[in-house]
C-alpha positions as CSV (number, residue, x, y, z in Angstrom):
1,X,0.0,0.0,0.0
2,X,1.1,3.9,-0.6
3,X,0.2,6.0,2.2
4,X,-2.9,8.6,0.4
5,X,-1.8,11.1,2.8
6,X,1.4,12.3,4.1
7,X,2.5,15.2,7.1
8,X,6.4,15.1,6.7
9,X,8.0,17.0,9.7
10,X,4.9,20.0,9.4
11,X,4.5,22.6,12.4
12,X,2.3,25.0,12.6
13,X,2.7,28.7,14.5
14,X,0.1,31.0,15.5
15,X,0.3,34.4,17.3
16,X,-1.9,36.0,19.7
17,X,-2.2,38.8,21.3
18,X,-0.6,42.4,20.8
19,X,2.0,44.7,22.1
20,X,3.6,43.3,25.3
21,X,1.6,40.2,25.7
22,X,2.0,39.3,22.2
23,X,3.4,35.2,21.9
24,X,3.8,32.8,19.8
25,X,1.2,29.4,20.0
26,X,2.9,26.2,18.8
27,X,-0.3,24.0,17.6
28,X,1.8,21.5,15.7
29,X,5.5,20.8,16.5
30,X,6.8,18.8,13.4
31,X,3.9,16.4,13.1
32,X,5.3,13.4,10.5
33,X,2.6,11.2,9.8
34,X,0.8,9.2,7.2
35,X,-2.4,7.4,6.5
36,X,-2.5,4.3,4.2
37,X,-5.3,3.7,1.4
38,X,-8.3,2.7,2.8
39,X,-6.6,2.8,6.3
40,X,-8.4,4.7,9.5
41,X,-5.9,6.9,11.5
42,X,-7.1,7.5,15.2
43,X,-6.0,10.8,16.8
44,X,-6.4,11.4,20.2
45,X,-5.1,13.5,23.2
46,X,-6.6,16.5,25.2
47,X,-8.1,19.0,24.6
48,X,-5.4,21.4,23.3
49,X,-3.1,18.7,21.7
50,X,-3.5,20.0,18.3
51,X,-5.8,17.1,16.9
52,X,-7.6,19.6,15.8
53,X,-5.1,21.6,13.6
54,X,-3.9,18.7,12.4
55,X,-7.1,17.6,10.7
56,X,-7.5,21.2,9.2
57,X,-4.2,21.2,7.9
58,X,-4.6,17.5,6.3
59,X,-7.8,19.0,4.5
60,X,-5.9,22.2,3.3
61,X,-8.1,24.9,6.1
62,X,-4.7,25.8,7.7
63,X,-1.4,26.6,6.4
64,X,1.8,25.6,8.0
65,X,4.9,27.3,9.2
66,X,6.8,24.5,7.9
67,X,6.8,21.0,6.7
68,X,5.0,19.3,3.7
69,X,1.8,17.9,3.1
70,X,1.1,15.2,0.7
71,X,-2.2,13.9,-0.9
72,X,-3.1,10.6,-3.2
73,X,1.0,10.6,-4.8
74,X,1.3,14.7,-5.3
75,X,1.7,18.1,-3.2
76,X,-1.7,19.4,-1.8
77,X,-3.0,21.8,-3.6
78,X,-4.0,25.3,-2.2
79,X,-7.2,25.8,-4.0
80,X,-10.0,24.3,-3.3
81,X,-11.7,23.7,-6.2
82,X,-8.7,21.6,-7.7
83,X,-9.6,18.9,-4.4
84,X,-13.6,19.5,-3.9
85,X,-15.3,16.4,-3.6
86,X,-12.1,14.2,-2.9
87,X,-11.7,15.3,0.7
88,X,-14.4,16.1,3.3
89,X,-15.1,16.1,6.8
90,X,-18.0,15.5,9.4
91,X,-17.6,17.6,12.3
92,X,-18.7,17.1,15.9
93,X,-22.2,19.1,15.5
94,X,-24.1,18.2,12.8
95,X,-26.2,21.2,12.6
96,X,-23.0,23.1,11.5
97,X,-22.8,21.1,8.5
98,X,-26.4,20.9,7.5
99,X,-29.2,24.5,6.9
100,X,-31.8,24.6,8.8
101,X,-33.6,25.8,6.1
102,X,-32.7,23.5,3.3
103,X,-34.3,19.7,3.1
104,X,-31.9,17.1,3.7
105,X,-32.5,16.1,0.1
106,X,-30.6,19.7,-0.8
107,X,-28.1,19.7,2.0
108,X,-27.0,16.5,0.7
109,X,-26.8,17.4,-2.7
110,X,-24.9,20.6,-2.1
111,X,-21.6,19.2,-2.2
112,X,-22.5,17.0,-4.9
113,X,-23.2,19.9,-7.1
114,X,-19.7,21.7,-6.7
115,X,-18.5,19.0,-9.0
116,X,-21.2,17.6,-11.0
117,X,-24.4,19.0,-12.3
118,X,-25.6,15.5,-13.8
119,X,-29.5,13.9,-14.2
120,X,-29.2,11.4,-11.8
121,X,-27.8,13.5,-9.1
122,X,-30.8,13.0,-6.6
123,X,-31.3,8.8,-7.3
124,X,-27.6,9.0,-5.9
125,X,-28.1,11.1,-3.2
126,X,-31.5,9.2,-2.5
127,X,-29.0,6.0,-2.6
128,X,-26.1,7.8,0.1
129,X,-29.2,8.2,2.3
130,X,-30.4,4.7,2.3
131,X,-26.3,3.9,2.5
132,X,-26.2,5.3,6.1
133,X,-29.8,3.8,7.0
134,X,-32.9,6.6,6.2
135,X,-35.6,5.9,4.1
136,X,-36.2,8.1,1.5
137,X,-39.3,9.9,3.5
138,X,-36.0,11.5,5.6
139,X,-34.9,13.4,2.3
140,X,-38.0,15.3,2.3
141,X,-37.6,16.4,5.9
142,X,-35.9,19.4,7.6
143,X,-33.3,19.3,10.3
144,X,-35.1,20.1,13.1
145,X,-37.8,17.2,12.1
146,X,-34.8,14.8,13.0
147,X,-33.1,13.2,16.3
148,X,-29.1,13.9,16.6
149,X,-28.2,10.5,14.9
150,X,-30.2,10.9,12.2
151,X,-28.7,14.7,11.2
152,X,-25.0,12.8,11.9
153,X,-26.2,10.3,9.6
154,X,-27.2,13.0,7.2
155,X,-24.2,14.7,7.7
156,X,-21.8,11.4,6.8
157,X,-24.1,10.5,3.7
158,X,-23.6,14.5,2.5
159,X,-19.7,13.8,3.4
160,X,-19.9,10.6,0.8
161,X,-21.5,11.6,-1.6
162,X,-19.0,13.0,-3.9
163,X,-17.7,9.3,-3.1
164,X,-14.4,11.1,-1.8
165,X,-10.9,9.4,-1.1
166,X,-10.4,11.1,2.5
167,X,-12.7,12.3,4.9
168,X,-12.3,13.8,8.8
169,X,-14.2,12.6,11.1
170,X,-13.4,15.5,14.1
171,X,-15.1,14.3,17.4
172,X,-18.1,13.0,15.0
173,X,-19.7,10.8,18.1
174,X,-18.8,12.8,21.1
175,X,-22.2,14.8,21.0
176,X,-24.1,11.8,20.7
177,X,-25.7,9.7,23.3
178,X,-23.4,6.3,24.1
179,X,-26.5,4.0,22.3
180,X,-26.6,6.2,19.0
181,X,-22.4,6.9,19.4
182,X,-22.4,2.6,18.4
183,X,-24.4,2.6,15.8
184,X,-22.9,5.5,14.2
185,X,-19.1,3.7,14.5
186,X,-20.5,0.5,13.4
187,X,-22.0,2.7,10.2
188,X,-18.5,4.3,9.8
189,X,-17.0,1.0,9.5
190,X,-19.6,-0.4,7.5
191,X,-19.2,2.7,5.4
192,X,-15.8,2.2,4.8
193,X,-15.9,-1.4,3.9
194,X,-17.9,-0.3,1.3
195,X,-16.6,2.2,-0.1
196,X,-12.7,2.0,0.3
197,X,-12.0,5.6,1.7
198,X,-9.2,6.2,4.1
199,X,-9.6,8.9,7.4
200,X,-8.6,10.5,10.2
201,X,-10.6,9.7,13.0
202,X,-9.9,12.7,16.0
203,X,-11.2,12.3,19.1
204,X,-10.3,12.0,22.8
205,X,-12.5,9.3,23.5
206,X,-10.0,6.3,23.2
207,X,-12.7,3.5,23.3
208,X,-14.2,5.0,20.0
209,X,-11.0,5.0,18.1
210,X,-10.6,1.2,19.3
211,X,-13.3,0.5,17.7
212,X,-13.4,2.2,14.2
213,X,-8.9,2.8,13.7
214,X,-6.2,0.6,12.2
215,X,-3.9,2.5,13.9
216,X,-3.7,4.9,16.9
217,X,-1.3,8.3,16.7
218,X,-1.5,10.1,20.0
219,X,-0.7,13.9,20.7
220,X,0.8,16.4,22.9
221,X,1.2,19.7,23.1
222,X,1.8,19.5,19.3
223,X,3.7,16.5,19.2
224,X,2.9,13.5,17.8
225,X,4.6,10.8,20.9
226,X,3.1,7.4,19.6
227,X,2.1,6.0,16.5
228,X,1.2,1.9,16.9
229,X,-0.9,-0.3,15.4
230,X,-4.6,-0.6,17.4
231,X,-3.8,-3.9,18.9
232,X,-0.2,-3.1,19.7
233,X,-1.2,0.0,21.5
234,X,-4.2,-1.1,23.4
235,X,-2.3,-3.8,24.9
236,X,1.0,-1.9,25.7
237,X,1.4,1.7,24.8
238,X,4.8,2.9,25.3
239,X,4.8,6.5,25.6
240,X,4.1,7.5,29.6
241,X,1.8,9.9,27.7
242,X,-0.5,7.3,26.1
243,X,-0.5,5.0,29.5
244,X,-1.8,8.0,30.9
245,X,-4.7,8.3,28.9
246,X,-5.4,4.4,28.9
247,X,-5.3,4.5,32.8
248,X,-8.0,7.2,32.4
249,X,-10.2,5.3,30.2
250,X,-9.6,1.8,32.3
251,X,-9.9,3.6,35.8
């Protein structure tokens, strides 16, 4: 396998504040990763740890200081046109991602439309919908007519249906109740049998990524500390870092 995305030795800088109090924020410290064709890369760490950063800069949302980034064999390209439809991302609120406005027939079709304006567009958003488990009665709805899972449903079928190579998934369970957080990782797994995509899966919620990552990279304060495969790390992490965090979630 090639790896579809590559981080090779990327920081990133920020600076806030002015006059006096002015500093500089290190959100990634030369990050070097990679995430394999049809592979599932968990991220986790605190809050602050840069997971998110990292995910933005993977989809091309935040420039870095320094480094590379790498994406299916070529440089990532700065415009977003040149990669629409091949990336995308389901964030933690679903709302965000979806108008309250529009139908979830529309909202699903929106990024569909960036890149093709063909007849059948709607029998294959109509088809994504049934993919993640609504009937086709749900396309004709709004968001509010729907539970929590159901719009994160909606938001991952709208994420897929440009049938993209990479997609981030940033905390896409944590606002979900523990019942509906299941069925939505056993849908993200059925999901990517299917359809072959690779990820990043961020979140600080270490059983998730267990269940839905082939391998587990874990942060701090910028760094990356530990990469390992899923079963490696769950058994034995190495870093005194990640035994932290597993002591948390075993405690």
């Amino acid at each position: 396998m090639s790896a579809l995305v590559e981080l090779d030795d990327v920081s990133v800088e920020f600076r806030t504040g002015w006059g006096a109090n002015r500093r500089h924020v290190t959100a990634m410290d030369r990050v070097t990763l990679a995430i394999e064709q049809g592979e599932t890369l968990g991220l986790v760490g605190e809050s602050g740890s840069g997971k998110t950063t990292t995910g933005a800069v993977v989809l091309g949302l935040q420039r870095v200081t320094s480094g590379t980034v790498g994406f299916d064999g070529a440089p990532l390209a700065r415009s977003l046109r040149s990669r629409a439809g091949r990336m995308q991302a389901v964030q933690q609120h679903p709302q965000w991602a979806l108008d309250p406005r529009r139908r979830v027939i529309d909202s699903v079709l929106e990024p569909l439309r960036v890149v093709s304006r063909e007849k059948d567009d709607e029998r294959r958003a109509l088809a994504m919908l049934a993919d993640v488990g609504l009937p086709e009665s749900f396309a004709w709805r709004h968001p509010h007519e729907l539970s929590g899972g159901q719009r994160q449903r909606v938001s991952i079928a709208r994420a897929l249906v440009t049938r993209p190579k990479f997609i981030v998934f940033d905390e896409a369970v944590s606002a979900l109740d523990v019942s509906v957080q299941a069925q939505i990782l056993n849908l993200i797994r059925d999901l990517q049998a299917e359809h072959a995509f690779s990820s990043l899966f961020i979140s600080h919620d270490l059983a998730a990524v267990r269940y839905v990552a082939h391998r587990v990279a874990v942060m701090r304060r910028g760094e990356v500390v530990e990469v390992a495969d899923t079963s490696v790390f769950y058994d034995s992490p190495s870093h005194p870092y990640s035994q932290k965090l597993f002591q948390e979630l075993t405690s």
